[in-house]
C-alpha positions as MATLAB code, in Angstrom:
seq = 'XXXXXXXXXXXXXXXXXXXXXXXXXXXXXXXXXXXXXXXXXXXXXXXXXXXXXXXXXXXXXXXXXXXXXXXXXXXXXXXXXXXXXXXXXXXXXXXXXXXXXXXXXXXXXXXXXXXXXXXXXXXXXXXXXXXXXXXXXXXXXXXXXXXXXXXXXXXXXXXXXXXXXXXXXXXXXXXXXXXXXXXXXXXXXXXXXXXXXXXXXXXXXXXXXXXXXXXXXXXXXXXXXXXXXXXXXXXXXXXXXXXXXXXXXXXXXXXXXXX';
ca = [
      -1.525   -2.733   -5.709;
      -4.180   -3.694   -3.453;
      -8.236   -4.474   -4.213;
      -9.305   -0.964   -3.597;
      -5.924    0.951   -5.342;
      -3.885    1.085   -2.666;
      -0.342    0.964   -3.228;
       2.042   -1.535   -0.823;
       5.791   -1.623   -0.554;
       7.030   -4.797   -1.007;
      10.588   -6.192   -0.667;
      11.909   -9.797   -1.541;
      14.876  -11.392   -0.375;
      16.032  -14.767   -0.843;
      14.902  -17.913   -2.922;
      12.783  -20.679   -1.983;
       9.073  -21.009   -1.054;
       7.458  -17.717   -0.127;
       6.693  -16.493    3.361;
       4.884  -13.349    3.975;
       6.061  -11.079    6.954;
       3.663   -9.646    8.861;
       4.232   -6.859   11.815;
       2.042   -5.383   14.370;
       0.893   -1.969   15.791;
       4.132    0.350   15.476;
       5.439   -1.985   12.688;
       7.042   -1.379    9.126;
       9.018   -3.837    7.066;
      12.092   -2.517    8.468;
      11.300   -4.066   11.566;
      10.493   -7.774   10.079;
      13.762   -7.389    7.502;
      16.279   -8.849   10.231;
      13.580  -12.456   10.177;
      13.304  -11.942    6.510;
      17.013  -12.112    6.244;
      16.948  -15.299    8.599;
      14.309  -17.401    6.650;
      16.051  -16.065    3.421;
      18.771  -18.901    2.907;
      15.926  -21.478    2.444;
      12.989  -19.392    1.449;
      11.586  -16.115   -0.263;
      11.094  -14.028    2.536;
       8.642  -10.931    1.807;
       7.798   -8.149    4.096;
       5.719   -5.391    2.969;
       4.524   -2.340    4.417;
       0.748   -2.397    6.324;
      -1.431    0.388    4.482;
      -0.353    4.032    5.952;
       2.565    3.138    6.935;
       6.208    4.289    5.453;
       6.157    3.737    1.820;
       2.353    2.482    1.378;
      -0.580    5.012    0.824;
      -4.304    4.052    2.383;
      -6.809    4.657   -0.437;
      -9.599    3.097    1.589;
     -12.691    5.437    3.851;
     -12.348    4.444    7.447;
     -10.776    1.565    8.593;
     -11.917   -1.496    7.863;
      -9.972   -5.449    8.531;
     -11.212   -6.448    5.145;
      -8.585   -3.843    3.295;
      -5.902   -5.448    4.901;
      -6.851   -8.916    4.089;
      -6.974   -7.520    0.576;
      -3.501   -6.097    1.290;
      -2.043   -9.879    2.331;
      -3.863  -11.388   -1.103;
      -2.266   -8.631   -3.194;
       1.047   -9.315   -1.674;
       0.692  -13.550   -2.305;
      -0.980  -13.217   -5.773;
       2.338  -10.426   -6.166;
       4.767  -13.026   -5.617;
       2.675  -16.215   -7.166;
      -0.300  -16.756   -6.085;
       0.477  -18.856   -2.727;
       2.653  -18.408   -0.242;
       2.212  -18.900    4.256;
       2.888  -16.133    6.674;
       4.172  -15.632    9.780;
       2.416  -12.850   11.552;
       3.158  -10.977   14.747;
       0.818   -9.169   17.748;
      -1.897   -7.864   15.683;
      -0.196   -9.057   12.577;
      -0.223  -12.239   13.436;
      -4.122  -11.510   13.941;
      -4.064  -10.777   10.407;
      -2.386  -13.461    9.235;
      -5.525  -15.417   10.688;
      -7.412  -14.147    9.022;
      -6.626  -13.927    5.805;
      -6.367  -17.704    5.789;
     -10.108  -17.529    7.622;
     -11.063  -15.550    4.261;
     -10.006  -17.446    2.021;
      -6.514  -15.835    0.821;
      -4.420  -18.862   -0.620;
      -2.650  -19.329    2.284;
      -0.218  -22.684    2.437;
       0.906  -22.203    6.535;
       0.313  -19.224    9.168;
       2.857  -19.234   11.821;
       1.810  -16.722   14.908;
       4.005  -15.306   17.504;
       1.843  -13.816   20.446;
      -1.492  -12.589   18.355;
      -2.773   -9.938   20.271;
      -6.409  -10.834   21.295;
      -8.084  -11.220   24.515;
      -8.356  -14.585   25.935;
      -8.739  -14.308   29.396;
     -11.616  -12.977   30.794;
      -9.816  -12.663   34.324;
      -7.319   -9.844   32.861;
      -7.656   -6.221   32.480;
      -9.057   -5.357   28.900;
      -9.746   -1.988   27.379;
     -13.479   -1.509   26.734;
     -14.918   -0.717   23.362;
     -15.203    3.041   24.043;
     -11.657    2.923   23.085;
     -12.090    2.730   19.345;
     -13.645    5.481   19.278;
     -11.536    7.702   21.645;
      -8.867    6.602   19.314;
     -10.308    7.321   15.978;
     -11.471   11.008   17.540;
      -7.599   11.603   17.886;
      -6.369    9.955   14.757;
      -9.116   11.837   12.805;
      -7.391   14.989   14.311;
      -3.959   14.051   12.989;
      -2.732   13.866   17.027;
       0.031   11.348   16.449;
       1.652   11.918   19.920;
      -2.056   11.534   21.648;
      -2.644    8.619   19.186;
       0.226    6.590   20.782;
       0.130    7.599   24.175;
      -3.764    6.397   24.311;
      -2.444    3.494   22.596;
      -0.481    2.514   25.021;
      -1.385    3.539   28.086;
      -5.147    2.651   27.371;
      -4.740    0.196   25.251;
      -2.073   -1.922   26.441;
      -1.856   -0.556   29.955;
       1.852    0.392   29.535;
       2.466    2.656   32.514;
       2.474    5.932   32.354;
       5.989    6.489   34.046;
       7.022    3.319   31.376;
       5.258    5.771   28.385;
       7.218    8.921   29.810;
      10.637    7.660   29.305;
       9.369    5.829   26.115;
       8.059    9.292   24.769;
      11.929   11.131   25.987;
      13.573    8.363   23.658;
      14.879    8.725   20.082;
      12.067    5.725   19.185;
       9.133    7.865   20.393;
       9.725    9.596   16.259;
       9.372    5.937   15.123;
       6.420    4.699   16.972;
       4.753    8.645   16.275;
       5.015    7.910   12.625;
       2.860    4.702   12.141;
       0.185    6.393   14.748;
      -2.468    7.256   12.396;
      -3.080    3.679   11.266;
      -3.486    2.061   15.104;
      -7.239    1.674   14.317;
      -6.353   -1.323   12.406;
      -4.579   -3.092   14.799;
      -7.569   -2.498   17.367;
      -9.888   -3.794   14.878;
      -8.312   -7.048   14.511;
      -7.801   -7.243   17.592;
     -11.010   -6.491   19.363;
      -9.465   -6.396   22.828;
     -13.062   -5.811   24.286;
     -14.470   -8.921   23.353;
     -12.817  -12.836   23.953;
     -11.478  -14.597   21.486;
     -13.965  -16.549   19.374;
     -13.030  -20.057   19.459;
     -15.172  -21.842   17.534;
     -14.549  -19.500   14.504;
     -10.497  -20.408   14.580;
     -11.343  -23.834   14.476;
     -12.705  -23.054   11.094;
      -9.504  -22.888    9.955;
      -7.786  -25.593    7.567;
      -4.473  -25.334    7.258;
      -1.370  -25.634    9.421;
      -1.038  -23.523   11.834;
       1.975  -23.230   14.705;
       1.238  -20.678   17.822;
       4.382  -19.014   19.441;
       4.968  -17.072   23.064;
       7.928  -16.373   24.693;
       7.832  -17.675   27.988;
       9.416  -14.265   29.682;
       6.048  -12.869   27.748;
       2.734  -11.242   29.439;
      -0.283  -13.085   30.786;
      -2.286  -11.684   28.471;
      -0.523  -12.981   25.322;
       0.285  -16.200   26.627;
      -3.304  -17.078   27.081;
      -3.989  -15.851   23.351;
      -1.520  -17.877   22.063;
      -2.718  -20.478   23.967;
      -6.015  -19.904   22.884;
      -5.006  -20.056   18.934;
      -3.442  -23.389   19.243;
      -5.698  -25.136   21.243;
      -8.702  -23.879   18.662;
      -6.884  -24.580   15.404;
      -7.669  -28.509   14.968;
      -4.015  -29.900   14.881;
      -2.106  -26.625   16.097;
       1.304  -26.409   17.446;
       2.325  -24.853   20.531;
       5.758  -23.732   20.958;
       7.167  -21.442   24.192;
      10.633  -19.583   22.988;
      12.719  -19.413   26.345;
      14.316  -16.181   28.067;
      11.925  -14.539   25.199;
       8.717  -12.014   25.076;
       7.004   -9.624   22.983;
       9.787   -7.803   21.109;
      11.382  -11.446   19.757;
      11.397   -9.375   16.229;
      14.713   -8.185   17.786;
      15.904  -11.099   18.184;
      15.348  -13.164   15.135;
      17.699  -16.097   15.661;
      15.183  -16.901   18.569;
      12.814  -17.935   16.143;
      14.335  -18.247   13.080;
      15.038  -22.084   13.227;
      11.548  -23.112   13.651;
       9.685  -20.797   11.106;
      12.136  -22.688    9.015;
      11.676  -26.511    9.630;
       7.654  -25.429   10.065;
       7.537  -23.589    6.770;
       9.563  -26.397    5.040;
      11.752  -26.049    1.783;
];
């Protein structure tokens, strides 16, 4: 249970030194189980789900970044008190900062944190946090995610038609209502603060696939060359849905998150 009485899902597999599993916009644990299953041999691999999503309630008014980071310290101090994390897209964002905050966080591995590092690329304004909240508030889960993603991530809108005739559409529909978090952390409006990641103390390894956009490149880029003693690491023939392909990956969360 988190600060505020909010009630996470949480699954364990494995044995070994814990690693939290974080997802992104769209993202439940069922979609971080196949890495959980790959880091299990060697570790305790926990996924949970984000607030609103499948089998956790929201208890919190509004939307706020600190909630989650609650969320992440309920999670640790569930299963001992320390643990690292590997986030992804906007959960990798999170996994930032929670170790920014304070959570007891041992290691943060990142694969493509969604923020906006490059001033030269299209970015959505901050008009669209509001536009988005207007239709969440409204319970629009279809208008949710096509905003999302057409204004948002400036997925084409012939891309988002076939995406919305597929059997996924239900999937991506479902987690709709909590995509104000996601744009919180991420803050696509506004470039990534620098100086305020190289705050942070502890390990930290930075992961793109090199098949992967611009735009997340040049934030992962931007996370590793902030974080005072960062790694960098490009994952070939790979971009931003690696969560499909776990064995990509798997071997270096491993040897970075140690035994």
């Amino acid at each position: 249970m988190s600060k505020d009485g909010t009630t996470l899902a949480v699954d364990a597999i494995g044995e070994g030194t814990p690693v939290v599993l974080v997802g992104g916009a769209f993202n439940d644990r069922s979609t971080v189980a196949a890495l959980a299953a790959a880091l299990a041999p060697g570790h305790t691999a926990v996924t949970y789900d984000r607030r609103g999503r499948s089998g956790s309630d929201d208890r919190s008014v509004g939307f706020h970044v600190r909630d989650e980071i609650d969320d992440i310290a309920a999670v640790i101090a569930h299963v001992g008190g320390r643990a690292s994390v590997f986030g992804h897209s906007s959960g990798a964002v999170l996994a930032l900062e929670a170790a920014l905050h304070g959570v007891p966080v041992e290691r943060v591995a990142v694969y493509e944190p969604a923020l906006h590092a490059d001033a030269d690329l299209p970015h959505p304004s901050a008009g669209t946090l509001g536009d988005l909240k207007v239709l969440v508030a409204a319970g629009d889960r279809d208008g949710a995610t096509q905003y999302f993603m057409s204004r948002i991530l400036f997925v084409p809108e012939d891309v988002v038609a076939t995406i919305r005739s597929g059997q996924g559409w239900a999937f991506l529909t479902a987690h709709a209502l909590t995509l104000p978090y996601d744009v919180l952390l991420s803050r696509p409006w506004e470039l990534v603060d620098r100086d305020r990641f190289g705050a942070l103390d502890v390990p930290v390894l930075a992961m793109y696939g090199d098949r992967t956009s611009p735009a997340l490149q040049a934030a992962t880029c931007a996370v590793a060359e902030s974080v005072p003693g960062a790694g960098l690491l490009a994952i070939p023939g790979e971009d931003h849905s690696v969560l499909q392909h776990p064995e990509a990956i798997g071997p270096a969360l491993a040897e970075f998150f140690g035994g």
